[in-house]
VEXVEX-869163 format. One line per field, with one value per residue (C-alpha): residue number from 0; x negated, y, z. Coordinates in nm, 3 decimals, padded with zeros to 5 digits. Example, Ala and Ser with C-alpha at 12.3 -4.5 7.8 and 13.67 -1.06 7.14 Angstrom:
residues 2
pos	(0, 1)
px	(-01.230, -01.367)
py	(-00.450, -00.106)
pz	(00.780, 00.714)
***
This chain:
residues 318
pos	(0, 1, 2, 3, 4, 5, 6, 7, 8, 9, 10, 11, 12, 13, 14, 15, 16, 17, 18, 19, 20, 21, 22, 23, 24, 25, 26, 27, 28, 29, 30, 31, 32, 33, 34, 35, 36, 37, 38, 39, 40, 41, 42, 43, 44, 45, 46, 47, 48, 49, 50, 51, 52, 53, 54, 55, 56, 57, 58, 59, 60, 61, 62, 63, 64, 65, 66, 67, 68, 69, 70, 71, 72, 73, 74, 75, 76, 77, 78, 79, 80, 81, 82, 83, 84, 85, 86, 87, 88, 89, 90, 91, 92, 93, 94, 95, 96, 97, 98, 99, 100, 101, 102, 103, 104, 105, 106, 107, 108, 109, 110, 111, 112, 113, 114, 115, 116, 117, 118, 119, 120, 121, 122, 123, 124, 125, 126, 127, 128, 129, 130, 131, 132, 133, 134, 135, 136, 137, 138, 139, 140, 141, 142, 143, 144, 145, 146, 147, 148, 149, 150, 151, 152, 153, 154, 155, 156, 157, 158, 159, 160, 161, 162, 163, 164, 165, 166, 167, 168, 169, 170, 171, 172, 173, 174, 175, 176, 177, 178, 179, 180, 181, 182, 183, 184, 185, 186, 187, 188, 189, 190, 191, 192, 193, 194, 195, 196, 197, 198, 199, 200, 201, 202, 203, 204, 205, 206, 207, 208, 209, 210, 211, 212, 213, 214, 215, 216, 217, 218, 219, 220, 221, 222, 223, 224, 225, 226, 227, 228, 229, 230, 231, 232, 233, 234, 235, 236, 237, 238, 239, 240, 241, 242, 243, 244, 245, 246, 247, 248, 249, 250, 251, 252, 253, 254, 255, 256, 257, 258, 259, 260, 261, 262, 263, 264, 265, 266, 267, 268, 269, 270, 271, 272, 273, 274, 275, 276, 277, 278, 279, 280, 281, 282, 283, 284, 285, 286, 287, 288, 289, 290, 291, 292, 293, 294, 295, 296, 297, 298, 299, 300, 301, 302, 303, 304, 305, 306, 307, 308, 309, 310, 311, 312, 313, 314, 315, 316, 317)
px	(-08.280, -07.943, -07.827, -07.537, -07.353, -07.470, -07.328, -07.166, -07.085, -06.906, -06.716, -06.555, -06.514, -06.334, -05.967, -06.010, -06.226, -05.875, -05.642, -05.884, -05.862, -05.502, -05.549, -05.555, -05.880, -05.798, -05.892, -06.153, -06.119, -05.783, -05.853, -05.482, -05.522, -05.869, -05.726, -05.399, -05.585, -05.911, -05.812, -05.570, -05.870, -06.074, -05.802, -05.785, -06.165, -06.205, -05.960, -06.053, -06.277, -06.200, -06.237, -06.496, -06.349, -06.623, -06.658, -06.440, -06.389, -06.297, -06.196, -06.334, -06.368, -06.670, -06.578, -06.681, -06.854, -06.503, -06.314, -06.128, -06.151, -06.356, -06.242, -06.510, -06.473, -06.720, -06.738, -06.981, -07.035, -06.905, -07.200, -07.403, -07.744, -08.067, -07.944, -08.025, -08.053, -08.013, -07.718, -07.636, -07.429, -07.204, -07.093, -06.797, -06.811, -06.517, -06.733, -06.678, -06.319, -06.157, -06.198, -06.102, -06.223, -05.932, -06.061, -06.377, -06.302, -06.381, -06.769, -06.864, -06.721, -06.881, -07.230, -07.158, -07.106, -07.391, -07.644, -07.538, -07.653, -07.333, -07.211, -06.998, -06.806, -06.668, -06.393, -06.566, -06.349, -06.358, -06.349, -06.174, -06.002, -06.304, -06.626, -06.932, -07.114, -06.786, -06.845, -07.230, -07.135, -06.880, -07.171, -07.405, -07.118, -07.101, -07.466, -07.489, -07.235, -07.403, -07.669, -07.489, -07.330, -07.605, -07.620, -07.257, -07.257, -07.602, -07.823, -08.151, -08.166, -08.476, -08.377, -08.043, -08.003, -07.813, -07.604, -07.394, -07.250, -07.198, -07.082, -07.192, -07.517, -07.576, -07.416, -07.654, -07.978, -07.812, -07.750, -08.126, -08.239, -08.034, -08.134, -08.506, -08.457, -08.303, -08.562, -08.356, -08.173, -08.447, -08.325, -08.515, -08.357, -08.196, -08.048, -07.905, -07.662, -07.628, -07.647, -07.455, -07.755, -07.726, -07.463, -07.683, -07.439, -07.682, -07.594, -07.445, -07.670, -07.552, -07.687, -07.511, -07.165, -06.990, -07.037, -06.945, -06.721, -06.772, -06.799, -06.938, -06.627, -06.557, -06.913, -06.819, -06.497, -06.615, -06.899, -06.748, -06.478, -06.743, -06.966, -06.701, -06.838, -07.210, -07.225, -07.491, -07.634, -07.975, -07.849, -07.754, -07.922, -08.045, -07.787, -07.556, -07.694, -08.026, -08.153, -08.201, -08.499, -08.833, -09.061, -08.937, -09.215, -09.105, -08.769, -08.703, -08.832, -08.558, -08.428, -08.234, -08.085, -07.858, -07.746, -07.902, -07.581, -07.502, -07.461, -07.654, -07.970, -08.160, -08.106, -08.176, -08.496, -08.632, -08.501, -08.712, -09.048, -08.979, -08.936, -09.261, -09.467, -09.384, -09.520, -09.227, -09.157, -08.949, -08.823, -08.582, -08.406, -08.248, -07.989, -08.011, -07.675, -07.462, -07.226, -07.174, -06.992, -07.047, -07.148, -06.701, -06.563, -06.772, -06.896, -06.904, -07.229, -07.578, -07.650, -07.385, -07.530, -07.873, -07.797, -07.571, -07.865, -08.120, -07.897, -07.878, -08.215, -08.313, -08.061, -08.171, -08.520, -08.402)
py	(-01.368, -01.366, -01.648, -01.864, -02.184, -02.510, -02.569, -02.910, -02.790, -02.447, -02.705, -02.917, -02.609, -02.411, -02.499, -02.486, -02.101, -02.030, -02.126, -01.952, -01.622, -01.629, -01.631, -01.274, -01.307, -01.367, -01.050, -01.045, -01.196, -01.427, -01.764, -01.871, -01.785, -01.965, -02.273, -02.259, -02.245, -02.430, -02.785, -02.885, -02.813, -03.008, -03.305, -03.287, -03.336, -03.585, -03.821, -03.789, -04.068, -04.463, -04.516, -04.815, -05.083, -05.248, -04.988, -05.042, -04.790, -04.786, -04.490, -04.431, -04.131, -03.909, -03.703, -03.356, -03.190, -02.999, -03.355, -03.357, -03.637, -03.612, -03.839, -04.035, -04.242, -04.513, -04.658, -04.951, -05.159, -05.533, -05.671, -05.775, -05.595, -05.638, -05.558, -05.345, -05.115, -04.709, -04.536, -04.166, -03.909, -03.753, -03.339, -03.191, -02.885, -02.637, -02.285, -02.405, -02.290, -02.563, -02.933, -03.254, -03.598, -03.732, -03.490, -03.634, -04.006, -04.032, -03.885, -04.050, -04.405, -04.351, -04.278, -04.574, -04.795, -04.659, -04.648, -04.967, -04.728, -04.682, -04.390, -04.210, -03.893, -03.629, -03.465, -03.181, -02.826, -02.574, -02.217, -01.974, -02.167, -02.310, -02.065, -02.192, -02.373, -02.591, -02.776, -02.784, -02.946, -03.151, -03.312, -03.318, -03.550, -03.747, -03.804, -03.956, -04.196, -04.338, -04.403, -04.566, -04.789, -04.870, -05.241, -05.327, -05.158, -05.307, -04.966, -04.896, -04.598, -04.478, -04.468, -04.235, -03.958, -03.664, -03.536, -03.248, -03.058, -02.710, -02.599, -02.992, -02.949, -02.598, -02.794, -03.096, -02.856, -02.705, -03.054, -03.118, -02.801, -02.863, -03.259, -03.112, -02.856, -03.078, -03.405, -03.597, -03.860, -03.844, -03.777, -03.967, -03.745, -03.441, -03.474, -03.071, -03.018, -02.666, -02.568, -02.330, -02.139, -01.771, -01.536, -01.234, -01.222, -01.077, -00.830, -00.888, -01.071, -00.902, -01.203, -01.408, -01.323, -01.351, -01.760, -01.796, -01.996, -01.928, -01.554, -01.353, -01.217, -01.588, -01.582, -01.279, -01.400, -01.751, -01.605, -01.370, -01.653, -01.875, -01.660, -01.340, -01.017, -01.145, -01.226, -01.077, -00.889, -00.963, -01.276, -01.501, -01.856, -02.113, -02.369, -02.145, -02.010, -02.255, -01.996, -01.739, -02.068, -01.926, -02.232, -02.564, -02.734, -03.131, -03.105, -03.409, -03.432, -03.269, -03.265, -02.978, -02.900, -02.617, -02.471, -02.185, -01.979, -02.043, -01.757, -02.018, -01.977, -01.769, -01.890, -02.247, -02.140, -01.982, -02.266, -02.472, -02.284, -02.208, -02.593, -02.655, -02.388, -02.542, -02.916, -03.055, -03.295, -03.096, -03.245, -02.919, -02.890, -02.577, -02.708, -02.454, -02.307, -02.440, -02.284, -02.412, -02.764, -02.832, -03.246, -03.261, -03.030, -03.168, -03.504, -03.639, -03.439, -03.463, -03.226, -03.390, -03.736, -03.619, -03.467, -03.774, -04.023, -03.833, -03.851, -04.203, -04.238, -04.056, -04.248, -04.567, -04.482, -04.488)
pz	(-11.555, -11.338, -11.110, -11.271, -11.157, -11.267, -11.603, -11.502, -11.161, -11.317, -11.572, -11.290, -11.054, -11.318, -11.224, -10.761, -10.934, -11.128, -10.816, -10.561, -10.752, -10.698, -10.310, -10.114, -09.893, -09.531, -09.310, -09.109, -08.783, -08.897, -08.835, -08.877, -09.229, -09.303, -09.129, -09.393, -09.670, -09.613, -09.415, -09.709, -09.920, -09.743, -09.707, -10.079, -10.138, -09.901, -10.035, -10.389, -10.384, -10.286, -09.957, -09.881, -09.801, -09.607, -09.331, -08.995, -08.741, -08.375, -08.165, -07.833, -07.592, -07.419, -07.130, -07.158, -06.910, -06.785, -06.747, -07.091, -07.305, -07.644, -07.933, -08.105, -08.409, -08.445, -08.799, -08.869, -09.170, -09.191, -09.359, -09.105, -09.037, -08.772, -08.407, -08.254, -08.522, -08.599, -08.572, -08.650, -08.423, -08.662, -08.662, -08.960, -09.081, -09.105, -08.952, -08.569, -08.634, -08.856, -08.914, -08.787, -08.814, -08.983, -09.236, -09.285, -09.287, -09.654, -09.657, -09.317, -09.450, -09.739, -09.606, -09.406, -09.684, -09.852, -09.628, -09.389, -09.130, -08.829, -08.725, -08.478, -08.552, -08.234, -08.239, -08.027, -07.950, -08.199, -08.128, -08.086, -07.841, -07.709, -07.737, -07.677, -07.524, -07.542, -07.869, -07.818, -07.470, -07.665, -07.858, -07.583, -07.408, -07.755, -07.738, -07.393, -07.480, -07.761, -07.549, -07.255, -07.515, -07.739, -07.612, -07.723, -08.015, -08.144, -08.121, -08.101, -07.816, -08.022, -08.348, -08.284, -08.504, -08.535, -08.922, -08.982, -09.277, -09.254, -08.901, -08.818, -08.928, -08.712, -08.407, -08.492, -08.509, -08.170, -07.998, -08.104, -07.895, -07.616, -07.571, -07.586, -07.286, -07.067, -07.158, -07.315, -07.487, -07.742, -08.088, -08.374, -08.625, -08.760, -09.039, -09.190, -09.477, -09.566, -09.156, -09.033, -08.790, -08.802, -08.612, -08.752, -09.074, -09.376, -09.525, -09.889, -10.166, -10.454, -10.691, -10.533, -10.336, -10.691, -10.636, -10.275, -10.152, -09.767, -09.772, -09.574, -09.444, -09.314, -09.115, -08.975, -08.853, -08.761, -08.523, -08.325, -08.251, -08.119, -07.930, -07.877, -07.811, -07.802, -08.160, -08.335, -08.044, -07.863, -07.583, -07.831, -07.679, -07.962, -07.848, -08.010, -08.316, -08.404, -08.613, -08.273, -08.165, -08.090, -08.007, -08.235, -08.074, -08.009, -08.206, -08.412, -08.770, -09.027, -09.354, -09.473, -09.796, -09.923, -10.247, -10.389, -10.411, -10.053, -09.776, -09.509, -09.813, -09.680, -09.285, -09.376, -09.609, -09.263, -09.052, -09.197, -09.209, -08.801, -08.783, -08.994, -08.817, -08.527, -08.626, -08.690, -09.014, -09.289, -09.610, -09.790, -10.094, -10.239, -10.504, -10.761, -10.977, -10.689, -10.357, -10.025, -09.993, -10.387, -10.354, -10.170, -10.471, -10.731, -10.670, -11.013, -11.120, -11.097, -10.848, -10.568, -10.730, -10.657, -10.335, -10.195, -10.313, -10.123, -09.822, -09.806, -09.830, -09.554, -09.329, -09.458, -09.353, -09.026)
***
């Protein structure tokens, strides 16, 4: 039996498949060209859906560890709810070379809305223009502010957690890593969608590069921007590529789900057995018959129902 897309996913997906096959591949290494064609894409998906309108959001700024001032975007829910209470420390995706906030307004109000849970988005540096450990630095900086302003913004400092999609969720499982090596702020925690973690690019899955939507031409453009030269090679530290960890021991309990026709499969499938053999709380799903960012481009079925649902659970357990 061969892999195939999710019937209902495949059925929604059929006219952004139709358009995309139009679209000459961007060569290797040309992040001009990913950022033309992907960030409308993502503008589009994110505004497809009502924004909530009882979620509020107020925009503040970290200082990063070179002086320059990181935007932050705190959105909170107007019904009221037990102070001090959890908050989550929010990464978007867009391979470490594209993305905004602005972009992501949509899904993090959402969650918000969902979940009652707060949360504050950064704006941290993307490469190539800023190469690690820039945005890891950036969220490190993020992190630390939360903390110093728990108090007025109604936080529990134990019960902060860290959520990512993407190149979010690898910088989330890298800001998790980093907070451990240095003691601290303590992390309660990580919360993983479809991580980004691994600069070793696999090689080709023939089963399943038919259905991808981030090749793995984009991976091995997006890498090398980050981490130059070093990508792929043997000095790769964990608080750039998660995946390169070799003791997990006291990270923060994580959940970490991915679709089955995903390039990050296989990475995030051994992500979470090095978190697990290492003690640490795991709760995975592999969404089968569906790519990488399928709950944005198809929200309307089960799976991204599913998927979204399980989400907000976990950060209402907070």
């Amino acid at each position: 039996m061969t892999l195939n897309l999710d019937p209902e996913f495949a059925a929604v997906f059929a006219p952004m498949a139709q358009a995309m096959a139009s679209v000459t591949s961007p060569a290797i290494g040309d992040v001009a060209a990913r950022r033309a064609i992907w960030e409308p894409i993502i503008g589009t998906a994110s505004a497809a859906q009502p924004m909530p309108d009882d979620v509020t959001s107020t925009e503040y700024h970290a200082t990063g560890t070179d002086g320059v001032p990181v935007l932050l975007r705190w959105y909170s829910p107007e019904r009221a709810a037990p102070a001090p209470g959890p908050a989550v420390l929010f990464f978007h995706g867009g391979g470490y070379i594209f993305g905004h906030i602005d972009l992501f307004d949509g899904p993090v109000a959402r969650y918000v809305s969902a979940s009652g849970v707060p949360m504050l988005s950064v704006e941290y540096r993307r490469a190539p223009e800023h190469p690690h450990p820039t945005p890891v630095e950036d969220a490190y900086a993020a992190l630390l502010w939360l903390q110093d302003h728990a108090d007025e913004l109604g936080v529990d400092r134990s019960r902060i957690a860290v959520m990512g999609d993407s190149a979010g969720g690898g910088l989330a499982a890298a800001l998790t890593i980093l907070a451990r090596d240095r003691g601290g702020p303590t992390i309660a925690r990580q919360i993983l969608i479809m991580p980004m973690l691994d600069d070793r690019t696999a090689g080709p899955d023939p089963h399943i590069e038919p259905f991808l939507l981030w090749s793995y031409d984009d991976n091995r453009t997006a890498w090398p921007a980050r981490l130059g030269p070093a990508a792929g090679g043997p000095d790769v530290p964990a608080t750039a590529a998660p995946a390169r960890i070799t003791d997990a021991t006291g990270l923060p309990a994580a959940y970490i789900e991915v679709g089955q026709l995903d390039a990050f499969r296989d990475e995030d499938l051994a992500y979470a057995t090095t978190l697990s053999r290492a003690g640490v709380p795991v709760e995975f799903h592999l969404h089968p018959g569906v790519p990488h960012e399928f709950d944005s481009i198809a929200f309307t079925t089960d799976v991204a129902r599913r998927a979204i649902a399980d989400r907000v659970r976990v950060l209402k357990s907070l």
